[in-house]
C-alpha positions in Angstrom: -39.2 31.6 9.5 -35.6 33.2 8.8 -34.8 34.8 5.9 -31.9 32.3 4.5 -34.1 29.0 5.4 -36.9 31.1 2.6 -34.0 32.1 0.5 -33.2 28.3 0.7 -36.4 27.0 -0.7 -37.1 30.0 -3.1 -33.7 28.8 -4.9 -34.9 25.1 -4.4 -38.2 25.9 -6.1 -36.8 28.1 -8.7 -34.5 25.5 -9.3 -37.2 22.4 -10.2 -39.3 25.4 -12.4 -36.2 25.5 -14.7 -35.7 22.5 -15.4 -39.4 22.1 -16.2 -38.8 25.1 -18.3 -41.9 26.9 -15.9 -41.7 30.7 -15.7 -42.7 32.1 -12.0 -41.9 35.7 -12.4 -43.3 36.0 -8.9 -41.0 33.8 -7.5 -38.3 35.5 -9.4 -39.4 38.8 -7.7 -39.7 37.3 -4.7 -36.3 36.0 -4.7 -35.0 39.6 -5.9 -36.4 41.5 -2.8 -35.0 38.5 -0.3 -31.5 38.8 -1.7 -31.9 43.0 -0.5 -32.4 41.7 2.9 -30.0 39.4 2.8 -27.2 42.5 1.8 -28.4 44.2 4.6 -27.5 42.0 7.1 -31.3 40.5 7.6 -30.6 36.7 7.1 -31.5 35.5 10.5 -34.6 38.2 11.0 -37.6 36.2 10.1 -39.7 36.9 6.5 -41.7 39.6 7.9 -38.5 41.9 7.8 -39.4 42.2 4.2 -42.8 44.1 5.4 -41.0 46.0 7.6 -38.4 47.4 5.2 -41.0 48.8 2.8 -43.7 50.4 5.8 -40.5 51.7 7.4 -38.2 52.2 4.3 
């Protein structure tokens, strides 16, 4: 699954918790680390790329 589709739906979801006033800090997070890959150029690598950036650093 690439990177921007996830980013997609991450901004989807956090999207509907706001205006159900739901906190998902994890989600949050998530989002966070997905927008690092996406500055490095990893949009079209698939979600394990986030694994691979913090094992390889």
């Amino acid at each position: 699954f690439y990177v921007k589709h996830f980013m997609k739906d991450m901004k989807i979801a956090l999207d509907e918790a706001e205006k159900l006033q739901l906190p998902v800090p994890g989600l949050t997070l998530a989002k966070e680390l997905y927008e690092e890959l996406i500055a490095d150029g990893k949009e079209n690598s698939g979600t394990q790329v986030l694994y691979k950036k913090y094992i390889r650093g």
